[in-house]
N, CA and C of each residue as an Amber inpcrd file, in Angstrom:
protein
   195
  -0.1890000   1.2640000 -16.0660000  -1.2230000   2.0830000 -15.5080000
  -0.7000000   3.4710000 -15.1380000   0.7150000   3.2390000 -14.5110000
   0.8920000   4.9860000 -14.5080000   1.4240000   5.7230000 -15.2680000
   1.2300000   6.8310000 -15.3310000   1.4720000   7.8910000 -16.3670000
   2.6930000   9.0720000 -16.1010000   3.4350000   8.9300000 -14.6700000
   3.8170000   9.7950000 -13.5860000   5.3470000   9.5920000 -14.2530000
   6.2180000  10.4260000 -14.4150000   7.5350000  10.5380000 -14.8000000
   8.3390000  11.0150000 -13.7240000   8.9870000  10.3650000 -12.8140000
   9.4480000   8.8560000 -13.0320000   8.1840000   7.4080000 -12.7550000
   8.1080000   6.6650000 -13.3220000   6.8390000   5.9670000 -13.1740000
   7.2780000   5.4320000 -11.8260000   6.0990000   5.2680000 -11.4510000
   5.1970000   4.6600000  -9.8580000   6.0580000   3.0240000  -9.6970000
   6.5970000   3.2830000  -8.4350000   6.9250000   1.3400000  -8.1870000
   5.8640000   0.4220000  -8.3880000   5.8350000  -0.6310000  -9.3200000
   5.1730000  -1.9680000 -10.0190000   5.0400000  -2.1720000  -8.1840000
   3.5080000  -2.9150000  -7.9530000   2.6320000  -3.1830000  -7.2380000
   3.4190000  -4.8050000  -6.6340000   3.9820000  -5.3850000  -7.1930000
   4.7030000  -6.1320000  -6.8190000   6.2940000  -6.1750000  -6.4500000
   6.8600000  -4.8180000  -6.4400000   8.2920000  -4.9610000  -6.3440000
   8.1290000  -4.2480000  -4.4680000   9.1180000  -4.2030000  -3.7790000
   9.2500000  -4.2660000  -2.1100000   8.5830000  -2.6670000  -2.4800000
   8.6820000  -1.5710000  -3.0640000   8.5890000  -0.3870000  -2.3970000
   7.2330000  -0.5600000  -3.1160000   6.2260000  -0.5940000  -3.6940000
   5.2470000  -0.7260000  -3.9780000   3.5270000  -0.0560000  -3.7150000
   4.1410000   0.3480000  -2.0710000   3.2190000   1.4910000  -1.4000000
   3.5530000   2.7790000  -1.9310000   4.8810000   3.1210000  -2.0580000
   5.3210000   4.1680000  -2.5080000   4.7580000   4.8060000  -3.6490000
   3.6260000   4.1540000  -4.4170000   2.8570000   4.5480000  -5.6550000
   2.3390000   6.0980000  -4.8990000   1.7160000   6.8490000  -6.0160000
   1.0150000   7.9840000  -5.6680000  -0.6210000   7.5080000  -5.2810000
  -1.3750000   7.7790000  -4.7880000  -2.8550000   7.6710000  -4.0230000
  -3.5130000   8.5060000  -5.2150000  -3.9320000   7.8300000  -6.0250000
  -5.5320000   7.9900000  -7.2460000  -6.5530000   8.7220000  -6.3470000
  -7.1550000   7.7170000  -5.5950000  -7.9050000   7.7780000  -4.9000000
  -8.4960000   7.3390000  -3.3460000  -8.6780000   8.6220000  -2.6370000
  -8.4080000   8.1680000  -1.3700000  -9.9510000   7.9850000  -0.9630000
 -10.0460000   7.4240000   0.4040000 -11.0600000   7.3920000   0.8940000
 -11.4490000   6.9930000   2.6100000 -10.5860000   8.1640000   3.2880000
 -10.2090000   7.2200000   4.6320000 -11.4800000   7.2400000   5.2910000
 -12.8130000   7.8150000   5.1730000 -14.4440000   7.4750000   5.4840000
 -14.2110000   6.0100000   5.6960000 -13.7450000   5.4220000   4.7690000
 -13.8980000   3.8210000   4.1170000 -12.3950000   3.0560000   4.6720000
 -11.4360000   3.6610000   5.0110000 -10.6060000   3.1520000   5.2870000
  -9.8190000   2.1060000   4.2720000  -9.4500000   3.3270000   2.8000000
  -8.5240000   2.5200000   1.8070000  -8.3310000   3.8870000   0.9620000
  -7.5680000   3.1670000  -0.1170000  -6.6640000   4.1850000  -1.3520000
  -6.6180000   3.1630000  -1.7720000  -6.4100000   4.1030000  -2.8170000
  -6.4460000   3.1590000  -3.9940000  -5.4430000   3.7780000  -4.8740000
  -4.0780000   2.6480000  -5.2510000  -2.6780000   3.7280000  -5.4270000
  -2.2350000   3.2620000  -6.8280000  -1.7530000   4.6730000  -7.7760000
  -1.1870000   4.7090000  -8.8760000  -1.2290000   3.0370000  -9.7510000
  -0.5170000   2.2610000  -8.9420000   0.0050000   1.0670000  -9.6170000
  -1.4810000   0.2610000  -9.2530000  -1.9420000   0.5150000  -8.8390000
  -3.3880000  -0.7860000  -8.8030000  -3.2080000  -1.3950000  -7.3670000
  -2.8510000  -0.8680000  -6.7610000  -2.9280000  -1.7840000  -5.1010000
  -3.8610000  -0.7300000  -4.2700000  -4.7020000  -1.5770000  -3.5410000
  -5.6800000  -0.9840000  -2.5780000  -5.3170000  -1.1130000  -1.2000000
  -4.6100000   0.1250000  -0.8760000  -3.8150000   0.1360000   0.6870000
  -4.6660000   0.2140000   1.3650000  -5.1350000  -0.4540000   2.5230000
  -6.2800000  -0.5830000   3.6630000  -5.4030000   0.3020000   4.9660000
  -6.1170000   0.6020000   5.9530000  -5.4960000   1.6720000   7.1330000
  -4.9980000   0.7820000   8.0000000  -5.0350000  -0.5320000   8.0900000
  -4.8080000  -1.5050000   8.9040000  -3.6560000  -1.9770000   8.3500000
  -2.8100000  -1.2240000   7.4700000  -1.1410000  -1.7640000   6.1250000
  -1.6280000  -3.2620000   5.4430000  -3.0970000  -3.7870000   5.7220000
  -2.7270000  -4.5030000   4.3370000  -3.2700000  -4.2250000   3.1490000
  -3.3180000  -5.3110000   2.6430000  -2.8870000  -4.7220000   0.9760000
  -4.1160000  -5.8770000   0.2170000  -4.6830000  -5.5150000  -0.5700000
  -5.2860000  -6.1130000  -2.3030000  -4.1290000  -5.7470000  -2.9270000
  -3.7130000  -6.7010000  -4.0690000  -3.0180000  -6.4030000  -4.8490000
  -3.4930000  -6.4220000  -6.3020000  -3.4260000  -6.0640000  -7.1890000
  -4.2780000  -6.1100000  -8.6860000  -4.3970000  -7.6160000  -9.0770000
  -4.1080000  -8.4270000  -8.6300000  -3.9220000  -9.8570000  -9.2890000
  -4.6500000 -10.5380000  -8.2720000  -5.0840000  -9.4390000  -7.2730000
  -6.1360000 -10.3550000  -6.0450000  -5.6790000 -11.1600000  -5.2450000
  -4.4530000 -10.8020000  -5.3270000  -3.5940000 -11.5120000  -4.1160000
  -3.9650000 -10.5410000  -2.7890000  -3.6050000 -10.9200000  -1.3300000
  -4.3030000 -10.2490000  -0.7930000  -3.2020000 -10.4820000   0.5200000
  -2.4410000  -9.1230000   0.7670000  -1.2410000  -9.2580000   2.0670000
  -1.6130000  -8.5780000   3.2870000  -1.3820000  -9.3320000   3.9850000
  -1.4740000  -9.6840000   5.1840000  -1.3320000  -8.1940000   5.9250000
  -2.0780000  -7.4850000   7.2240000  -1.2400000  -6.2020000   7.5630000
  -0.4750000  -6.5310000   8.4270000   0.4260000  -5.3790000   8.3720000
   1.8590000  -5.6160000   9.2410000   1.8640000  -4.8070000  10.2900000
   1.7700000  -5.3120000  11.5540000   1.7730000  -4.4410000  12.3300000
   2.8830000  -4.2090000  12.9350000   3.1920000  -3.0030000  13.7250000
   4.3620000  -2.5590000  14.0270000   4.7640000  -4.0890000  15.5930000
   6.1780000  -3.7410000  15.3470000   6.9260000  -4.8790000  16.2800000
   6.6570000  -4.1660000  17.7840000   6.3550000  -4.6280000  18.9310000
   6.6760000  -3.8050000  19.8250000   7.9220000  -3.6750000  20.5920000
   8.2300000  -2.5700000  20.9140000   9.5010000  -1.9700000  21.4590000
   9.8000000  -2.5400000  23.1000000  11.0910000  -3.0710000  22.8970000
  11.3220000  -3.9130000  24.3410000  11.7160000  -2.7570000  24.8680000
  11.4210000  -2.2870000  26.2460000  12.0310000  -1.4270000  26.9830000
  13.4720000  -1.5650000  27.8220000  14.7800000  -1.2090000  27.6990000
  15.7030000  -0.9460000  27.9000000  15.7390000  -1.7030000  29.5760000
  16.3860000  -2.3860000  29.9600000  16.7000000  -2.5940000  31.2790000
  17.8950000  -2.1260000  32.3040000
């Protein structure tokens, strides 16, 4: 699907967000990126094969004692 030299990280390998954004739409709260994955604002993910990951939310930070 991409055309981008150096091509876009495959939708299934770890860096995978790292694709370029086709099409955005934060009204709607998604993109829709180079390799076929539909990044939601909440980090999860559609993946082209309709697999569908989970969002990740950030860990929270223990404060220092």
């Amino acid at each position: 699907m991409c055309l981008h030299t150096p091509a876009c990280p495959t939708a299934d390998g770890p860096d995978g967000e790292a694709a370029r954004v086709v099409a955005a739409h934060p009204e709607q709260g998604w993109s829709l990126l180079c390799n076929g994955v539909l990044l939601f604002d909440d980090t999860g993910e559609l993946l082209p094969d309709g697999r569908a990951v989970a969002p990740r939310r950030p860990s929270p930070v223990l404060a220092a004692v």
